[in-house]
SELOVO-689482 format. One record per residue (C-alpha): x, y, z. Coordinates in nm, 3 decimals. Layout:
BEGIN
+---------+---------+---------+
!    east !   north !      up !
+---------+---------+---------+
!       X !       Y !       Z !
...
+---------+---------+---------+
// end
This chain:
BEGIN
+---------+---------+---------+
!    east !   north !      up !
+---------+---------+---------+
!   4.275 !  -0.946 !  -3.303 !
!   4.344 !  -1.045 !  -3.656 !
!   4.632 !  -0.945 !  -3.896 !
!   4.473 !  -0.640 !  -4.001 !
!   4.384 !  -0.473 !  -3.689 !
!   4.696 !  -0.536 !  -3.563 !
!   4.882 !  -0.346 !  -3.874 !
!   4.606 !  -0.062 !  -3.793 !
!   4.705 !  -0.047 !  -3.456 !
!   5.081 !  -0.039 !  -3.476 !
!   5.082 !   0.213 !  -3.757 !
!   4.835 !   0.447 !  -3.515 !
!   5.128 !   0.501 !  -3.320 !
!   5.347 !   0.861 !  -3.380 !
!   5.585 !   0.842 !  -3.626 !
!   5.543 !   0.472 !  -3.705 !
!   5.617 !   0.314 !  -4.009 !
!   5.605 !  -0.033 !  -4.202 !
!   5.844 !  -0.228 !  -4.355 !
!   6.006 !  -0.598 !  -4.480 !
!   6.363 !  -0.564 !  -4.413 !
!   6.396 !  -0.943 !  -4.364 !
!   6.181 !  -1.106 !  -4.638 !
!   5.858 !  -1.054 !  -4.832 !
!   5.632 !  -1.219 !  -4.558 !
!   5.761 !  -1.088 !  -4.183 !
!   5.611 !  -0.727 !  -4.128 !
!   5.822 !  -0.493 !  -3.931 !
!   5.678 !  -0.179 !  -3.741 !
!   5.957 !   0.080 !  -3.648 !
!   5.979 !   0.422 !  -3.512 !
!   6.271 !   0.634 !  -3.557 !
!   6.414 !   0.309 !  -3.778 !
!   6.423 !   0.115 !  -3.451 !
!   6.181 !  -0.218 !  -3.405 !
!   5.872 !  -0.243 !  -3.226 !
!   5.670 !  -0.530 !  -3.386 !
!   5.711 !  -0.813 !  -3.619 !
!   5.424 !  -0.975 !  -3.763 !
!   5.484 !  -1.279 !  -3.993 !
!   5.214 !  -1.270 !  -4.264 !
!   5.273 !  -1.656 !  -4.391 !
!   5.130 !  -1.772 !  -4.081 !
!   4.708 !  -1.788 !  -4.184 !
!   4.733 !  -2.076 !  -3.945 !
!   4.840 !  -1.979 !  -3.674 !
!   4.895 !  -1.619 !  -3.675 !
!   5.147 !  -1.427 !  -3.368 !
!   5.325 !  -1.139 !  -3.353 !
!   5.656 !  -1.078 !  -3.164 !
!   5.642 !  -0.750 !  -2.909 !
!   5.940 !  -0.638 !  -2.737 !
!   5.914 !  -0.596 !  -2.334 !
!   6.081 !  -0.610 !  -1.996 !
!   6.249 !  -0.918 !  -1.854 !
!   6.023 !  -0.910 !  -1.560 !
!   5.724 !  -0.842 !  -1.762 !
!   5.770 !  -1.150 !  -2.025 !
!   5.861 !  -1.396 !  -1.748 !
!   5.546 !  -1.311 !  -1.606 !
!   5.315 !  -1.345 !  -1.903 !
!   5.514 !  -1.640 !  -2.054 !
!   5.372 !  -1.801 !  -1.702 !
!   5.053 !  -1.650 !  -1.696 !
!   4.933 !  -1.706 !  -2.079 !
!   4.967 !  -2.047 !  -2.301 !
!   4.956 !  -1.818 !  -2.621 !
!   5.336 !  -1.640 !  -2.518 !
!   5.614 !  -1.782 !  -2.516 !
!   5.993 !  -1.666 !  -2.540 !
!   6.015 !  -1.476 !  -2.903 !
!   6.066 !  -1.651 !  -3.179 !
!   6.439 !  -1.579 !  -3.375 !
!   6.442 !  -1.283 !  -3.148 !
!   6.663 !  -1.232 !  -2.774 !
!   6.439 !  -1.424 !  -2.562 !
!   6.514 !  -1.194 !  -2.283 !
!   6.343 !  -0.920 !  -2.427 !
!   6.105 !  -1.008 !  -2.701 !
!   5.759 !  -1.257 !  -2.655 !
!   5.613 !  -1.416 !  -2.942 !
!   5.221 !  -1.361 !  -2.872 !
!   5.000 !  -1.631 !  -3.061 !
!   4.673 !  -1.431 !  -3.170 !
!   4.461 !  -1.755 !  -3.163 !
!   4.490 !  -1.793 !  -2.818 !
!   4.423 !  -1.706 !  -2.468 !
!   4.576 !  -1.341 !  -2.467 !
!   4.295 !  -1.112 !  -2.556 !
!   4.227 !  -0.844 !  -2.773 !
!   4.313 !  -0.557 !  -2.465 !
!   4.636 !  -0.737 !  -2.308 !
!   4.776 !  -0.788 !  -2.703 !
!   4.689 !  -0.371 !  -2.725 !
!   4.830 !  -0.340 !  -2.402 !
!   5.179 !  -0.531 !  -2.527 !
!   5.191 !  -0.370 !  -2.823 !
!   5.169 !  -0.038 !  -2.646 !
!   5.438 !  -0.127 !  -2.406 !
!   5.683 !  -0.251 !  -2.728 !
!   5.650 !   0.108 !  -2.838 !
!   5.720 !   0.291 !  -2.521 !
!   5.994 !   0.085 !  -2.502 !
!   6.176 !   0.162 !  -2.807 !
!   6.092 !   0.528 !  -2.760 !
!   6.244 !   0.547 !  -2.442 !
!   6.586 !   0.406 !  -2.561 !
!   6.583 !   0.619 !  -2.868 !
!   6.808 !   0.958 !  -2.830 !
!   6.647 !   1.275 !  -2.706 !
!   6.735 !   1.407 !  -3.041 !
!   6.472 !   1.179 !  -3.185 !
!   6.199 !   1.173 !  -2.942 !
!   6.244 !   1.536 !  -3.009 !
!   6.167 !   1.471 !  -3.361 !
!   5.832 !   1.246 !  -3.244 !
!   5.667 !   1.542 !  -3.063 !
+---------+---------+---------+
// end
């Protein structure tokens, strides 16, 4: 998946929204104001994104795929840094990203997954 699809993708999701709260190159996809994806736009090189998930579930791809590793400037416990020029394809990054969402939905308030309906 490249940069764009990616942006595409994450914004396809209810109530998301784009942003650069950090600097004028890191993308940040949030619903209800709360993180979901960060995609660094500086890196043409080699491009990743960072996608929250469960301990379990980024132990096991951090073993399972070359192109994840712990996330980068992020809790390690709970964040992967995905390389997209690597051996994680298109489906499992869709897959991840879908999970980061979930995620931060299901920890927001009932008041705003209310909101996201």
């Amino acid at each position: 998946m490249n940069i764009e699809e990616i942006r595409d993708y994450c914004l396809s999701k209810p109530a998301s929204e784009e942003t650069f709260p950090f600097d004028d190159v890191t993308l940040v996809f949030k619903v209800a104001n709360k993180m979901f994806a960060l995609l660094p736009l500086d890196e043409i090189d080699n491009p990743s994104i960072n996608l929250k998930g469960t301990p379990e579930e980024n132990i096991a791809y951090r073993e399972q795929f070359e192109g994840i590793n712990p996330g980068f400037h992020m809790n390690k416990k709970h964040w992967n840094t995905v390389q997209l020029d690597s051996d994680v394809d298109r489906n499992l990054i869709m897959k991840m990203i879908d999970n980061s969402y979930s995620l931060v939905v299901k920890n927001l308030s009932k008041k705003d997954r209310q909101l996201l309906m």
